[in-house]
C-alpha positions in Angstrom: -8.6 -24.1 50.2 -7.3 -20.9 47.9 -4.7 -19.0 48.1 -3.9 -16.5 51.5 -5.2 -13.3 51.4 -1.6 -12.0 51.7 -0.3 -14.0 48.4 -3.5 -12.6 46.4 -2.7 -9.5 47.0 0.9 -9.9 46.5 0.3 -11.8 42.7 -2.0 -8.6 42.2 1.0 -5.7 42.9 3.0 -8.4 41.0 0.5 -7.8 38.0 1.2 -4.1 38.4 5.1 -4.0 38.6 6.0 -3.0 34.9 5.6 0.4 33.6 3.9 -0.4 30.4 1.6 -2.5 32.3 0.5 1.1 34.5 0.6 2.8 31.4 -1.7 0.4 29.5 -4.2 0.9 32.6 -3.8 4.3 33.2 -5.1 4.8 29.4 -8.2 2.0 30.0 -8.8 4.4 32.8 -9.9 6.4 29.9 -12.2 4.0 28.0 -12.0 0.9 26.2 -9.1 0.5 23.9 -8.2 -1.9 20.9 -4.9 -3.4 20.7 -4.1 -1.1 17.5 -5.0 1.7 20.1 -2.9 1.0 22.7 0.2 0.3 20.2 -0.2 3.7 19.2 -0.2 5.3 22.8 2.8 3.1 24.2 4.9 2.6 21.0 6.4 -1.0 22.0 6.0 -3.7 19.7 3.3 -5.9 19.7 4.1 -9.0 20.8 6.1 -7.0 23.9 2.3 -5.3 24.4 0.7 -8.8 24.1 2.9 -10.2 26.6 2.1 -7.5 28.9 -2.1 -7.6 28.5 -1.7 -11.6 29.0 0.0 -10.4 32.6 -3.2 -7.9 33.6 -5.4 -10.2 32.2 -4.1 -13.4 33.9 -4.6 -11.3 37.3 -8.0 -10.0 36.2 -6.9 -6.3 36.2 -8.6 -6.0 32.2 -11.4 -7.7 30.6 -11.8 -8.0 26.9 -14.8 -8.2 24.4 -14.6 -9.0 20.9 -16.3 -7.5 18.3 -15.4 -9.1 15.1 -11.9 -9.4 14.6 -10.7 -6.7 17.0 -10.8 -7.6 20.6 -11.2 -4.5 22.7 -9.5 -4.2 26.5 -11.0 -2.7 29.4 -10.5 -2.0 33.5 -11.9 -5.3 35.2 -13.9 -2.7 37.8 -14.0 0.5 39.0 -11.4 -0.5 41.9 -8.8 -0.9 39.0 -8.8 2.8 38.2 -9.3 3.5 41.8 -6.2 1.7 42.9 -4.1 3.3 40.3 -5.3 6.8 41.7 -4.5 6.1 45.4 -1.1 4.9 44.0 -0.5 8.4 42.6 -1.7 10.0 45.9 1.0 7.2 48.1 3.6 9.1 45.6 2.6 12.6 45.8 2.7 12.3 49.6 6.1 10.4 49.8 7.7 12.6 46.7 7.0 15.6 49.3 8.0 13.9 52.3 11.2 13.5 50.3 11.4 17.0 49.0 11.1 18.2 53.0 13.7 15.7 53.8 15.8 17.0 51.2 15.7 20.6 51.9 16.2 20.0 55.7 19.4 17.9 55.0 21.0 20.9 52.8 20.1 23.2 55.0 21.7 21.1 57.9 24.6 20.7 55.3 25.0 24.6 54.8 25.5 25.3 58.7 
């Protein structure tokens, strides 16, 4: 039998739990990139970056294709780029609720 539901999705927010791991997606988000691409965009070194697309790949957030010698990394699926927006939408929401919070507490604090 595989693995629970509730472990899959865990190992899956595990894949996601390092900023240059969001930042690689967010720029597949824009297209297909090569590795010599992605250095450029997130200016770590490579074998940090390579550690990092083993991670997304190992929980089938990227695919690759190679062409040649250059091997070329994409979202998995749509849901991918999908899941990264609603993230940003869960922080928009709490970043205001916080904001709200914020400015009720000093206000409480000033009377």
């Amino acid at each position: 039998m595989g693995m629970p539901l509730c472990e899959a999705k865990s190992a899956l927010f595990r894949g996601l739990a390092h900023p240059v791991r969001i930042r690689v997606l967010e720029l597949l988000d824009e297209g297909p990139k090569t590795v010599r691409q992605l250095l450029d965009a997130v200016a770590i070194e490579r074998a940090r970056l390579s550690q990092q697309l083993t991670v997304l790949r190992g929980t089938g957030l990227v695919a690759t294709r190679r062409a040649g010698n250059t091997v070329e990394y994409s979202l998995s699926t749509p849901e991918v780029a999908e899941l990264l927006h609603a993230a940003r939408q869960v922080l928009t929401h709490v970043t205001l609720g916080q904001g709200q919070l914020l400015a009720e507490l000093r206000l409480e604090q000033a009377s």
